[in-house]
C-alpha positions as CSV (number, residue, x, y, z in Angstrom):
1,X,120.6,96.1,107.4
2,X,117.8,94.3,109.3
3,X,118.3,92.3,112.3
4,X,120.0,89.1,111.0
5,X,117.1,87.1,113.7
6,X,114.3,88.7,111.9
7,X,113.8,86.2,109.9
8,X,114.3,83.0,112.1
9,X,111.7,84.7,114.5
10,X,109.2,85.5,111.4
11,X,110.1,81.8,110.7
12,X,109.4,80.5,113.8
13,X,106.4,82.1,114.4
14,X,105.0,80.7,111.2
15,X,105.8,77.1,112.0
16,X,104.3,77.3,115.4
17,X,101.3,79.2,114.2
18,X,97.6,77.8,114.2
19,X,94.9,78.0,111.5
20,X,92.5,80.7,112.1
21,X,90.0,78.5,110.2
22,X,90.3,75.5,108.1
23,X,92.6,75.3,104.9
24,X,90.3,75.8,101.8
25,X,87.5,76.7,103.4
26,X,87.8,80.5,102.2
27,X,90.3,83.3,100.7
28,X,92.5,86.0,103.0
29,X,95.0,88.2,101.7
30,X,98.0,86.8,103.9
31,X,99.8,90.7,103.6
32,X,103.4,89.2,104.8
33,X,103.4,86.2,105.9
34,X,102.9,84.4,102.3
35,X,106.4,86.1,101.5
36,X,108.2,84.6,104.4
37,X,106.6,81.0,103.8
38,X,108.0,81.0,99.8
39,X,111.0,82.6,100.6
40,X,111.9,80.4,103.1
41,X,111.0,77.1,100.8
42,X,113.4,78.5,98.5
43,X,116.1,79.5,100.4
44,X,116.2,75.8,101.7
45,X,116.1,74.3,98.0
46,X,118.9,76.6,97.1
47,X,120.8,76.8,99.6
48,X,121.3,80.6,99.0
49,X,120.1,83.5,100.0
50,X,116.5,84.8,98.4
51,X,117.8,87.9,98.0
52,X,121.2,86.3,95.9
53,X,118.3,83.5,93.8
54,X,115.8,86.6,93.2
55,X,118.5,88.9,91.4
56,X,120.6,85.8,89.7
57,X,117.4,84.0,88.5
58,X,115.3,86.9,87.7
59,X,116.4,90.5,88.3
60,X,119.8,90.2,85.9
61,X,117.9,88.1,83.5
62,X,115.4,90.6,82.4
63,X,117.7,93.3,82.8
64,X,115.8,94.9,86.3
65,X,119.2,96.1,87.7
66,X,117.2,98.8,89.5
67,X,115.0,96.4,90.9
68,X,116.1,95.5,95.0
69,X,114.9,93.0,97.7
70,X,115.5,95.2,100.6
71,X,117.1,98.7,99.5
72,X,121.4,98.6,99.4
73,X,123.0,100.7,101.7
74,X,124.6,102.0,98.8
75,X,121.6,103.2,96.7
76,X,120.2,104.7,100.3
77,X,120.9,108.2,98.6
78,X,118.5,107.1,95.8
79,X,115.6,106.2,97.7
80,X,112.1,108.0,97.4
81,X,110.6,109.3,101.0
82,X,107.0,108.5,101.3
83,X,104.7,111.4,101.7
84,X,101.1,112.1,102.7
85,X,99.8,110.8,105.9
86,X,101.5,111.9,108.7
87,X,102.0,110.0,111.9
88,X,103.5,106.0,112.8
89,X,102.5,105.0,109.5
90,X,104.6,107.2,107.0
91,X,107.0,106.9,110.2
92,X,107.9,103.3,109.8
93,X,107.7,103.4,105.7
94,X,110.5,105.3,105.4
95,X,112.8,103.9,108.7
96,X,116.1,102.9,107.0
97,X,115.8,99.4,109.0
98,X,112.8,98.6,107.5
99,X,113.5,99.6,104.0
100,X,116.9,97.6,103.8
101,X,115.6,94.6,105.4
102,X,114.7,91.6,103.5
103,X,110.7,91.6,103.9
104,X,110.0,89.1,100.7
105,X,106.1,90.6,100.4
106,X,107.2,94.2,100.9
107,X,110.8,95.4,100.8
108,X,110.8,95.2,96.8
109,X,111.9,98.9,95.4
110,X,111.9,99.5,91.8
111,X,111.3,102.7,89.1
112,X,108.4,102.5,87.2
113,X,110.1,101.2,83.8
114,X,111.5,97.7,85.4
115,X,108.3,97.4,86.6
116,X,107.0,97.9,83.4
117,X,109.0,95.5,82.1
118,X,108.9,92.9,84.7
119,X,104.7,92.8,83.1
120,X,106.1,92.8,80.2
121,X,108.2,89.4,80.5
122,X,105.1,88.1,81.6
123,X,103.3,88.5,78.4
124,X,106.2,87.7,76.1
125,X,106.7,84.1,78.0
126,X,110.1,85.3,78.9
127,X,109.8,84.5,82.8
128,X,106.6,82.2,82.2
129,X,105.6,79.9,79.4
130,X,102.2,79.3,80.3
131,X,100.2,82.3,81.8
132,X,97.6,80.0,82.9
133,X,98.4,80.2,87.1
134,X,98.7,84.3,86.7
135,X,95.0,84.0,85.5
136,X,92.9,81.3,86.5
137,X,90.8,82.6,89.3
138,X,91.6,81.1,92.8
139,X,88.7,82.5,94.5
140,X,85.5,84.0,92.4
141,X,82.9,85.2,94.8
142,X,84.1,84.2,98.0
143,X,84.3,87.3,101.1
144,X,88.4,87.7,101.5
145,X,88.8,87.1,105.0
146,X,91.7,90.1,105.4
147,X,89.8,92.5,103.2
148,X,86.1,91.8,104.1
149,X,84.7,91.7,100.8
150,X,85.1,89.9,97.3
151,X,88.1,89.8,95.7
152,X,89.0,87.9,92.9
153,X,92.4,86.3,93.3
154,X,94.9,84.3,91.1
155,X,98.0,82.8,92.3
156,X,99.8,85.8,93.7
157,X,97.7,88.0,91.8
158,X,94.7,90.1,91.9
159,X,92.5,89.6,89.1
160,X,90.7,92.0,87.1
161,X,87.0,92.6,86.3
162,X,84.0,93.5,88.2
163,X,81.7,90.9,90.2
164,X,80.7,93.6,92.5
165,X,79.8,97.2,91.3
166,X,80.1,99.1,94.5
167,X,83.3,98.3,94.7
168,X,85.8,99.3,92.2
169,X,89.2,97.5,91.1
170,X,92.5,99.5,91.1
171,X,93.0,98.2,87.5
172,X,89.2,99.9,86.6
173,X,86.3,98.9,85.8
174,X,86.8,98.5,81.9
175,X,89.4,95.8,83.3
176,X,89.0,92.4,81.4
177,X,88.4,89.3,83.7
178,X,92.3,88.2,82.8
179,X,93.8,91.3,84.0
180,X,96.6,90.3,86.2
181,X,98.1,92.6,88.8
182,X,99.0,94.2,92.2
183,X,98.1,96.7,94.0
184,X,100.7,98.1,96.5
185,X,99.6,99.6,99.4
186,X,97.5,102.3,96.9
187,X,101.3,103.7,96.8
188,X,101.8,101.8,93.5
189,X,100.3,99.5,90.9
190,X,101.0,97.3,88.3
191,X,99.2,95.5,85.9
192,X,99.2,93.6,82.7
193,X,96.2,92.6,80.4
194,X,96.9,89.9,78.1
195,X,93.5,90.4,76.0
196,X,95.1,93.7,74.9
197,X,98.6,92.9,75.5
198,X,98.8,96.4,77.3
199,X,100.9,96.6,80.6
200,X,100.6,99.9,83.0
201,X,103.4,100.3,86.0
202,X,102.7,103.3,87.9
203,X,104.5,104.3,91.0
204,X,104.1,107.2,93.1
205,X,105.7,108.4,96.8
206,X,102.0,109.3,98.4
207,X,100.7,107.3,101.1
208,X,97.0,107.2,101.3
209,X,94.4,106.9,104.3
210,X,92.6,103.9,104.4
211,X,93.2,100.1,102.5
212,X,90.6,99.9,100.3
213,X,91.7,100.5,97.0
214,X,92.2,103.7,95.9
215,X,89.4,105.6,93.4
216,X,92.3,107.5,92.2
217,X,93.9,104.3,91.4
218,X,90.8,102.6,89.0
219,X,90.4,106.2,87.3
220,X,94.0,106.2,86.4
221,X,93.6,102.4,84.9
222,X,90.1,103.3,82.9
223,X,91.7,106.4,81.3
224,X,94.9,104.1,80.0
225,X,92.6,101.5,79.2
226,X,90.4,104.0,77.1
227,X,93.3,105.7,75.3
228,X,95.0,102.5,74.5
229,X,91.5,101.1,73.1
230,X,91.3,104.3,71.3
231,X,94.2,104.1,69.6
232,X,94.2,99.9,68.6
233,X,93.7,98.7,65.5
């Protein structure tokens, strides 16, 4: 397991952090620190540990009992060694400390059929009643400060569409506006469209150079899109 002070020092270094520009005054991607701010709110709520609320309140209820907050030491046998680009990054990717620690934007393993059906819930109204916050653009337009270009973001998600043609979307350009998703690291994806009610998981153990998203990615999206189109009613 991880360091049991890596989290008060993520903590702490949050809380005594400055804004690098004003609050509201534009988008950036905050990679990990967004999961160590929520996690932390509801750790103090609970009382309990976000790795005990995530699996009680969510995990067990939809049946994801494959799904993990920082791997087990006892599905360490199971795990999946990231491939591709050698050197520090593939290096730290697959260091056991990292992959069992509790890293609440990151450390999430799952196969691709819980997270399949983790989209799924999504558009049932099993784990939200209202899919208004999962779509309703938070930024349209505005130059991601992280990512140095347009993004189009909902709350926690990316969304889907195209405002800017020379850049493509990992969930394709034949993406409606609503698409809700995520795009991890160009290692995995997953995405549901409500308009079609179609959800694609797709995960994969091959690192990629760069972080723009992947081409590879938004080809494989367009050709699900295409064949599911083909074959609705």
């Amino acid at each position: 397991m991880a360091s049991p002070r890596a989290r008060p020092r993520s903590v702490r270094a949050l809380a005594t952090a400055r804004p690098a520009h004003e609050p509201g005054a534009a988008p950036a991607y905050h990679t990990l620190s967004y999961g160590f701010l929520l996690g932390e709110v509801i750790q103090r709520a609970t009382g309990r540990p976000l790795r005990d609320v995530l699996r009680r309140e969510l995990l067990e209820p939809l049946g994801l009992g494959r799904t993990h907050l920082g791997t087990p030491p006892d599905q360490w046998r199971r795990r999946v060694p990231l491939r591709g680009v050698p050197g520090p990054r593939q290096f730290l990717f697959n260091r056991r400390g990292l992959r069992e620690a509790v890293i609440p934007a990151a450390s999430v393993s799952a196969p691709a059929r819980d997270l399949g059906r983790f989209y799924q819930a999504l558009l049932d109204g099993a784990a939200l009643d209202d899919l208004a916050p999962a779509v309703a653009p938070s930024s349209e337009g505005e130059i991601d400060r992280i990512f140095g270009r347009t993004v189009r973001w909902a709350a926690g998600f990316h969304l889907g569409g195209v405002d800017d043609p020379a850049r493509v979307s990992p969930f394709g350009r034949l993406s409606s506006r609503r698409t809700f998703g995520h795009n991890g690291s160009n290692v995995c994806l997953g995405w549901a469209d409500p308009d079609r009610n179609l959800v694609v998981a797709y995960v994969t153990n091959r690192l990629s150079r760069g972080t723009g998203a992947s081409p590879h990615l938004a080809a494989l999206s367009d050709a699900l899109i295409t064949a599911a189109d083909a074959v609705r009613p």
